[in-house]
N, C-alpha and C positions, 0 to 999 in steps of 0.2 A: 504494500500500500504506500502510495507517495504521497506524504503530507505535504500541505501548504508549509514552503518553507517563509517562516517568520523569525527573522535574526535579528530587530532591532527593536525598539519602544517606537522608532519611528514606523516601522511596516505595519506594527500594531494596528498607531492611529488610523491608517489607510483602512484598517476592515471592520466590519459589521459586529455587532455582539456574540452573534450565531458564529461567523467565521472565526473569530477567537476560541469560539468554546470547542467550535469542529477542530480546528490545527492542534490544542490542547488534546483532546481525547484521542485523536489519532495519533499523534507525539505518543500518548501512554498505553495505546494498543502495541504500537512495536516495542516499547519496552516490555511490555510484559509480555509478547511474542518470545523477545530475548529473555526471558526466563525470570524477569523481574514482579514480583509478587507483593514488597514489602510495603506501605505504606506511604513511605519517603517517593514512591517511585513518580505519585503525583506531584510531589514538590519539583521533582526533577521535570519531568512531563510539559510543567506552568511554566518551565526557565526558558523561554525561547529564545533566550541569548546564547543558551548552550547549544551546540553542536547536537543536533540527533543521533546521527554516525557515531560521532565517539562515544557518546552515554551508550547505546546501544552494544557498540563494540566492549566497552569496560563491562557492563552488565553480563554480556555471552561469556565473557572471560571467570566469570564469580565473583565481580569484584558489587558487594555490596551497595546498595543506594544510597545510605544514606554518606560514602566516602565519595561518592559521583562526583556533586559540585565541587568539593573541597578539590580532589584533583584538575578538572577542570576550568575553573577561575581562577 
C-alpha cells in the first residue's frame, strides 16, 4: 500500500482532515504489516516527519517502537 507521502507540517496544511487521518492510518497499517503491535506504534504512525521506510525497516529488524523516534530524530 503506498501512503500519501507527508514529510513536513507544511504538506500537512495542504490536506483535508480526512486526508490526515487516511496518511496516519495507513502510515500505521505498514507498520504493523512490519510486525509492529505495540502501542507506541501510533505515536510513530502520527510523526510524519519521520521517514516510513526507515520506521518500517527498524520495526522488521525487532527493533522496538517505542526506540523508533529516539533513533531516528
Amino acid at each position: 500500500m503506498a501512503c500519501k507521502q507527508v514529510t513536513s507540517a507544511l504538506d500537512v496544511e495542504d490536506l483535508s482532515e480526512g486526508e490526515i487521518v487516511d496518511a496516519i492510518l495507513c502510515r500505521l497499517e505498514e507498520l504493523r504489516h512490519a510486525g509492529c503491535d505495540e502501542p507506541e506504534c501510533i505515536v510513530v504512525a502520527a510523526r510524519v516527519d519521520v521517514s516510513l521506510d526507515a520506521a518500517v525497516d527498524l520495526v522488521a529488524r525487532g527493533c522496538p517502537a517505542g526506540l523508533v523516534l529516539p533513533i531516528l530524530l
